[in-house]
C-alpha positions in Angstrom: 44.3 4.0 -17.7 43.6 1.0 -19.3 40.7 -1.5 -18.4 42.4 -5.6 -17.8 40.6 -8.8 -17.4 41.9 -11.9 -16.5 40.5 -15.3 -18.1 38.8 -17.6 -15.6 39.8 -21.1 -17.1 43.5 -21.7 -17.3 44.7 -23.4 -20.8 47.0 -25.9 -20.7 49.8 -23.9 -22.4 49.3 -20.2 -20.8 47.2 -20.5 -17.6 44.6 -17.4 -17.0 45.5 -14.6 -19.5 45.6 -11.1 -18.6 44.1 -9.5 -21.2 43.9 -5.4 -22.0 40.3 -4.2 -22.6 41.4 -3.2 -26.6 42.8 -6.8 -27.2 42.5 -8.1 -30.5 42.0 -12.1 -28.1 39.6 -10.5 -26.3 37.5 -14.2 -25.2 33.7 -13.6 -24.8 33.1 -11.2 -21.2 31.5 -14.5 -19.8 35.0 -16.3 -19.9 36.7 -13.2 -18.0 37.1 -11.8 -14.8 37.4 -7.6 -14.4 40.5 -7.4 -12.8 40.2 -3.0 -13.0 41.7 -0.4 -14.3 45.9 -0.1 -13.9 48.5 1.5 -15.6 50.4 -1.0 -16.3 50.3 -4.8 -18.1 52.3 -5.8 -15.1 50.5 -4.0 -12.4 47.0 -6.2 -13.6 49.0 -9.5 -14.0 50.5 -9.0 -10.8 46.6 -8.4 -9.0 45.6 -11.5 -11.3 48.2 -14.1 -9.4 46.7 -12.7 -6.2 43.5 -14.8 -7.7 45.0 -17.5 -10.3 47.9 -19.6 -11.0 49.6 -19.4 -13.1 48.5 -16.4 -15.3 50.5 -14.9 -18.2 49.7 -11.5 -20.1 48.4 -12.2 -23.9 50.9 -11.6 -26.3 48.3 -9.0 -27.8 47.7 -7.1 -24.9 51.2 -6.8 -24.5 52.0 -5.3 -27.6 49.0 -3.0 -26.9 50.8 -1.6 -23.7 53.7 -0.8 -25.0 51.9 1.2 -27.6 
């Protein structure tokens, strides 16, 4: 399953991105919080608004999980 981390500083325009561990957006590891291993986008999004608001999934990450 693939690895997700969530960014800890929202951005004014897409909160905390989720972001897959293969994502092209990756930001630097010391902007991001391990969110674990899931099997789906959703799934990691979904533990990430447990801990931010409001997170979206990176547009590059999703086109990652669909692959």
């Amino acid at each position: 399953m693939p690895e997700f981390y969530v960014t800890k500083e929202s951005q004014s325009d897409t909160g905390h991105q989720v972001h897959r561990k293969d994502c092209g957006e990756l930001p630097i590891i010391d902007r991001l919080r391990y969110l674990g291993s899931f099997a789906t986008a959703q799934a990691a999004t979904n533990k990430a608004n447990g801990i931010y608001s409001p997170v979206t999934e990176c547009p590059d990450s999703a086109t990652r999980n669909k692959i």
